[in-house]
LUMLUM-438621 format. One line per field, with one value per residue (C-alpha): x, y, z; residue number from 1; residue in one letter. Coordinates in steps of 0.5 Angstrom, whole numbers. Layout:
BEGIN
c1 <- (X,...)
c2 <- (Y,...)
c3 <- (Z,...)
k <- (NUM,...)
r <- (a,...)
***
This chain:
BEGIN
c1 <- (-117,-119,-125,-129,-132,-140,-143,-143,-144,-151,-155,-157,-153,-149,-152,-152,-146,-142,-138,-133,-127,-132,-126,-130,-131,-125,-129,-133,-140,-144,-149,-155,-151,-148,-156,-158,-153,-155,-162,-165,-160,-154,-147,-145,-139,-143,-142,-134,-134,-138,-137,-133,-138,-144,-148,-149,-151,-158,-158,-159,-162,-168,-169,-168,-173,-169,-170,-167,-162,-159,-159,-155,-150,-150,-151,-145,-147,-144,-135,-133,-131,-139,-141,-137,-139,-146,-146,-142,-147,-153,-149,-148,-155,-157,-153,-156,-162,-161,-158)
c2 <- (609,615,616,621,624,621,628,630,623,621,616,613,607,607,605,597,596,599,594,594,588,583,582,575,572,575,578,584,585,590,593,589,582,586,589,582,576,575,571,577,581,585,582,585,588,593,598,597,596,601,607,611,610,613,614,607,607,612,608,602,606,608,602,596,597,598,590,588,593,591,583,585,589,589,583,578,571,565,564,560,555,554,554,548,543,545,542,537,534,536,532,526,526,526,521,517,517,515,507)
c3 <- (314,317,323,323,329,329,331,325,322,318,321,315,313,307,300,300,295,301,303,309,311,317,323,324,317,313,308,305,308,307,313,312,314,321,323,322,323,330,330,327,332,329,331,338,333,328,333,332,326,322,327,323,317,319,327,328,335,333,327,332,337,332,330,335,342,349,349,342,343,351,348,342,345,353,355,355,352,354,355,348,352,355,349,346,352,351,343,346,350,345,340,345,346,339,339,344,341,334,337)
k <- (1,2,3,4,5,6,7,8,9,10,11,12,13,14,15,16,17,18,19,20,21,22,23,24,25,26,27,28,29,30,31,32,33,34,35,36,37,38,39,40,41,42,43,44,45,46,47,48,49,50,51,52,53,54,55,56,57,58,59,60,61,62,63,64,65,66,67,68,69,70,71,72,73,74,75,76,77,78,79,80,81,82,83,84,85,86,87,88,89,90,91,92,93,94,95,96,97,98,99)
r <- (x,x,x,x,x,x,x,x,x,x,x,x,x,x,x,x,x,x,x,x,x,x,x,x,x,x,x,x,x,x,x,x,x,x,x,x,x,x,x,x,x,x,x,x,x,x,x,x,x,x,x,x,x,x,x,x,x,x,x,x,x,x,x,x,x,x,x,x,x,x,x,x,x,x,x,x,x,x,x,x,x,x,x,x,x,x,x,x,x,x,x,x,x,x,x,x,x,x,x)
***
C-alpha cells in the first residue's frame, strides 16, 4: 500500500463498496461502519486507518461538531483493565438481583 500526501487528497470519502482490512475486527469495512461504530461516533482509529485514502480529518472535521470530534478522537477512554472490572461488578449486581 502506498500513502498519499493528503494535501492533495478529496475530502470526500470513497464510494460505499470501498472496502479497506479493519485492524480491530479483521475484516473489510467500508467508511460508513468507521464514521459511526461508536455510539453514533467514528472509532478512534478512522483517522489512522483511512488517511491515506481520502483527507479524513476535514472530512470529519466537517461533519462532526468541536465536541463530538474532541470525544471521538482526543479523549482517552477508560484503560481495558478498568473497563473489565466495571462489567464485572455490573454483572455481579445483575446477578444479585435476579436471586
Amino acid at each position: 500500500m502506498t500513502t498519499q500526501n493528503t494535501d492533495s487528497l478529496s475530502a470526500n470519502p470513497p464510494k460505499e463498496e470501498f472496502c479497506i482490512r479493519c485492524p480491530r475486527l479483521g475484516h473489510q469495512i467500508n467508511f460508513s461502519y468507521c464514521s459511526s461504530e461508536n455510539s453514533g461516533l467514528p472509532c478512534f482509529k478512522t483517522l489512522d486507518c483511512w488517511y491515506s485514502y481520502f483527507d479524513v480529518h476535514a472530512h470529519l472535521k466537517d461533519k462532526l461538531t468541536k465536541e463530538e470530534f474532541q470525544k471521538a478522537f482526543l479523549e482517552k477512554g477508560k484503560p481495558k483493565v478498568l473497563s473489565l472490572f466495571d462489567l464485572i461488578e455490573q454483572a455481579k449486581k445483575r446477578k444479585g438481583k435476579q436471586i
